[in-house]
C-alpha positions as CSV (number, residue, x, y, z in Angstrom):
1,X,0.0,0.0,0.0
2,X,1.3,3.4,-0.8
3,X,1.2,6.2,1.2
4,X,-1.6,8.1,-0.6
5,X,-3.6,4.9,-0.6
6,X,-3.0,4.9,2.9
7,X,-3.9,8.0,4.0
8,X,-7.2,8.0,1.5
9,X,-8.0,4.6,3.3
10,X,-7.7,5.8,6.7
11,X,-10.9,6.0,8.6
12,X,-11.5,6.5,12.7
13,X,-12.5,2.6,13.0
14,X,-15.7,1.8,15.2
15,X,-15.6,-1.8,15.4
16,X,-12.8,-4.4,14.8
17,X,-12.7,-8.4,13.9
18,X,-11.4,-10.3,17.0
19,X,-8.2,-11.7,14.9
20,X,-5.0,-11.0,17.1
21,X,-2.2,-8.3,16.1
22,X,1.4,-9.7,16.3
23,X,3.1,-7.8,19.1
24,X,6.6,-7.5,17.1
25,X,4.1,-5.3,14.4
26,X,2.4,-3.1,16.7
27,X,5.6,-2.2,18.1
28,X,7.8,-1.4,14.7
29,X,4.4,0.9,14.7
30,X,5.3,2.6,17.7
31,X,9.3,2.6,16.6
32,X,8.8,4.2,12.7
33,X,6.0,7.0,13.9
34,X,8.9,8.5,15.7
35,X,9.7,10.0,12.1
36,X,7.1,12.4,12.6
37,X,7.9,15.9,12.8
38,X,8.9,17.3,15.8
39,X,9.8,20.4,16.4
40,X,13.5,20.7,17.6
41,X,13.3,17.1,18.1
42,X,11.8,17.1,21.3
43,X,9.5,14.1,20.7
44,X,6.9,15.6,22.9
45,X,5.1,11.8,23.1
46,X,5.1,9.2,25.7
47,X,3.4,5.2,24.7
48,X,1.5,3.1,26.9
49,X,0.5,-0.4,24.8
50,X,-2.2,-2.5,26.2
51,X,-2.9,-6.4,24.9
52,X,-3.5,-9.7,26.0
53,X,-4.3,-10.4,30.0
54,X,-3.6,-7.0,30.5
55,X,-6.5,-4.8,28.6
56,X,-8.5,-7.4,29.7
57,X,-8.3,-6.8,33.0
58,X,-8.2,-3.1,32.2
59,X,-11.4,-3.2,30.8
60,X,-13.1,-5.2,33.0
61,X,-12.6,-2.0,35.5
62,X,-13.3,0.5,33.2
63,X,-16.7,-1.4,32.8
64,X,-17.2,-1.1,36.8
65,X,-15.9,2.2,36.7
66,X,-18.7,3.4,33.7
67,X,-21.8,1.6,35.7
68,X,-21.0,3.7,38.3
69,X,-20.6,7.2,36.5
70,X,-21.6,8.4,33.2
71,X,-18.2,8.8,30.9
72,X,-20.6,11.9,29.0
73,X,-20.3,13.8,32.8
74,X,-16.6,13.0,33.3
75,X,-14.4,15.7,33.7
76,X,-11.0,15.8,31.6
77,X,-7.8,17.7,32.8
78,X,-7.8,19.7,29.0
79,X,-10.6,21.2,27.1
80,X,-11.6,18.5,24.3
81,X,-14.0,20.9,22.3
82,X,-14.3,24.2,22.5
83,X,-17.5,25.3,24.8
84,X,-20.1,26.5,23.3
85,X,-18.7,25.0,20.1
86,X,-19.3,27.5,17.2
87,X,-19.5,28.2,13.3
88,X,-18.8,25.6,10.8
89,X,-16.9,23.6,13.3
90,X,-20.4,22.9,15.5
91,X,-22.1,22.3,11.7
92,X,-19.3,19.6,11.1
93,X,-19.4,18.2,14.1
94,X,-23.5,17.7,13.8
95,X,-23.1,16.4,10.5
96,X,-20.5,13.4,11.9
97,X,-22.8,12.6,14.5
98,X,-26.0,12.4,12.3
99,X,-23.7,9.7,10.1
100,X,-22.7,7.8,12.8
101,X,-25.5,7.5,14.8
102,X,-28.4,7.4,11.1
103,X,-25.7,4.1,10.0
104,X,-26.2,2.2,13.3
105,X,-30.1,2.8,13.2
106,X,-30.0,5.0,16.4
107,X,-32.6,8.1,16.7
108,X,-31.1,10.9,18.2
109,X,-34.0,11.3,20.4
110,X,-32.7,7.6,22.1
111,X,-30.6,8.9,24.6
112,X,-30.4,5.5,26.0
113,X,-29.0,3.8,22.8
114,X,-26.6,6.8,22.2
115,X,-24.7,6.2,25.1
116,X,-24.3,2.2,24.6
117,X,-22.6,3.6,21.5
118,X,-20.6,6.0,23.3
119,X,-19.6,3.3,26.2
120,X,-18.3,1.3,23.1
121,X,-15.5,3.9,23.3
122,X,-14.2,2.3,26.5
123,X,-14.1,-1.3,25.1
124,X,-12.0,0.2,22.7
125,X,-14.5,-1.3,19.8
126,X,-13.2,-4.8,20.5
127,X,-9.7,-3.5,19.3
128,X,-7.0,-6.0,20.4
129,X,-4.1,-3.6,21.3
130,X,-5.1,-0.1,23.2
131,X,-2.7,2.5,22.9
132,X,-2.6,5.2,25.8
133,X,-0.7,8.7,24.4
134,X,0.2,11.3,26.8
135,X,2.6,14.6,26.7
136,X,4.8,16.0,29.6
137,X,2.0,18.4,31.2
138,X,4.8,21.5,31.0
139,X,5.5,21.7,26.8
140,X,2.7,23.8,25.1
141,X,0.7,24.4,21.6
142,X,4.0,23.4,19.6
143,X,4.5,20.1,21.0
144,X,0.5,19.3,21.3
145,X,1.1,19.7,17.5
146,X,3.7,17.6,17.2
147,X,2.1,14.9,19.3
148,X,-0.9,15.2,16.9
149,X,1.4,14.2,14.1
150,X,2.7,11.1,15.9
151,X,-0.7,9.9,16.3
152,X,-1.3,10.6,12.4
153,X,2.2,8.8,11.5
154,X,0.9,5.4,13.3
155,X,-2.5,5.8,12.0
156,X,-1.2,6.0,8.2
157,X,1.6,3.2,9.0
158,X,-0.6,1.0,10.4
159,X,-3.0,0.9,7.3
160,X,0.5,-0.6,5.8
161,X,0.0,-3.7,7.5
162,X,-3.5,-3.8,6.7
163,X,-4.6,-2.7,10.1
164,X,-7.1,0.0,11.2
165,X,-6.7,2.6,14.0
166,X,-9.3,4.8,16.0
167,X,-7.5,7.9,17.9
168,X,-9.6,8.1,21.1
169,X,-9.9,11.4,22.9
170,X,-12.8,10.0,24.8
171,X,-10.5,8.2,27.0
172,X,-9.4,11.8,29.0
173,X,-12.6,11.8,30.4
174,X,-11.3,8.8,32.2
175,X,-8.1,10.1,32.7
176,X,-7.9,8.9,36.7
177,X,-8.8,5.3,36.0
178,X,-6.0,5.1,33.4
179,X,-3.8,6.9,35.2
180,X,-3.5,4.5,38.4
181,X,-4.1,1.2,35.9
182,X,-0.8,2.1,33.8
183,X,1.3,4.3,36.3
184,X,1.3,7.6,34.5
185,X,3.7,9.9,36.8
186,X,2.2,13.5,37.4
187,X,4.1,14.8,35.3
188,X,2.7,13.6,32.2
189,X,-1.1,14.3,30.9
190,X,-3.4,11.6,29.3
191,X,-4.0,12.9,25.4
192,X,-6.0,10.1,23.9
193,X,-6.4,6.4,23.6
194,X,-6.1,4.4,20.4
195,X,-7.5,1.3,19.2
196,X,-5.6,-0.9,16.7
197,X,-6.3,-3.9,15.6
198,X,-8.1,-5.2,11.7
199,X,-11.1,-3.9,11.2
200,X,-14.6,-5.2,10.0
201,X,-14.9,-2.3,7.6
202,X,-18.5,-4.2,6.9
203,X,-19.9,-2.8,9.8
204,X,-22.6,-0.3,10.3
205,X,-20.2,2.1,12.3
206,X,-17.6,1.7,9.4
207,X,-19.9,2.0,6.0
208,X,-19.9,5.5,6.0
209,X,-17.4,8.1,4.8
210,X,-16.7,11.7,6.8
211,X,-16.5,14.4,4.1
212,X,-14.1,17.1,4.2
213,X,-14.2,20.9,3.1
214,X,-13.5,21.9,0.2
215,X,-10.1,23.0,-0.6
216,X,-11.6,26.8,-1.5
217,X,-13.2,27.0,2.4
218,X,-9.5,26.1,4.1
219,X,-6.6,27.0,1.7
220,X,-5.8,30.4,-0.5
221,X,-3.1,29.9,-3.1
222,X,-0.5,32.9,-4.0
223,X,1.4,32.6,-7.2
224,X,0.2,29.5,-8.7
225,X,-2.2,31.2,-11.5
């Protein structure tokens, strides 16, 4: 697969085949998306890699842990979205939600079934390998950049082995619980979680394609007439 193949093919993957991931491929993963730009090198990204024995027992607390407390009402230690969210940015955002939600045959007036989907998060869509990202807590903007384009790297590598990824920022709403399950030392922040693993790209949560803006509502060209 070539790199524009794989970045066309890429998709935020809702649900996942239960076939197993060698461990020796998820790590090269985590090895090449170190290419990714960072500015003066700093590498402003920390891994945590979850499989086997161990996400199993991971989820089965996150599953107490969302029983107990609604994930929707869980506080996160950075601002996810923007509140109020605004302009074309709240339109977009309504749009992906009305996909989602109108392929798995879920009103949005069911506020029951919407957050079963949601919870889905927290099983990490029956992914076999859960990635946990975080950044030192004292960098700023820059390095959240560069930290964004590590996640992209092993999202785009990853469709090289065939596989499908889904970047989770869901997962710093549970911040806490992942915190003392992994042993993330204050210093460092919970970013997002990922979910890797081959994906059932038959499924309702999968058979439908997010559009993007056209290139005259986000780029003006100087020069190229």
């Amino acid at each position: 697969m070539d790199v524009f193949e794989a970045i066309d093919s890429r998709i935020s993957c809702r649900w996942f085949h239960d076939k197993p991931v060698d461990p020796a491929i998820v790590k090269d993963l985590i090895v090449k998306a170190q290419r990714a730009a960072s500015g003066g090198n700093l590498q402003s990204w920390f891994v945590y890699a979850l499989m086997g024995e161990p996400l199993k027992e991971f989820k089965r607390i996150v599953a107490e842990r969302i029983a107990r407390d609604d994930p929707r009402h869980c506080k996160t230690e950075y601002a996810v979205y923007p509140e109020p969210m605004f302009g074309v940015y709240d339109e977009r955002r309504e749009h992906h939600g009305v996909q989602l939600y109108g392929s798995l045959g879920i009103d949005r007036k069911d506020p029951v079934a919407r957050l079963g989907q949601f919870k889905r998060n927290f099983e990490f869509f029956n992914a076999p390998v859960a990635l946990f990202i975080t950044i030192d807590r004292r960098l700023g903007p820059g390095q959240w950049a560069d930290l964004g384009g590590y996640i992209h790297a092993l999202a785009f590598l990853a469709r090289g082995y065939g596989l499908d990824t889904c970047p989770q920022e869901a997962w710093a709403r549970l911040y806490d619980t992942v915190g003392a399950f992994i042993k993330i030392p204050p210093e460092q922040m919970l970013f997002c979680g990922m979910a890797i693993g081959y994906g059932n790209r038959k499924h309702k949560a999968n058979d439908f394609r997010s559009p993007r803006a056209e290139l005259s509502e986000f780029c003006r060209f100087y020069g190229f007439d």
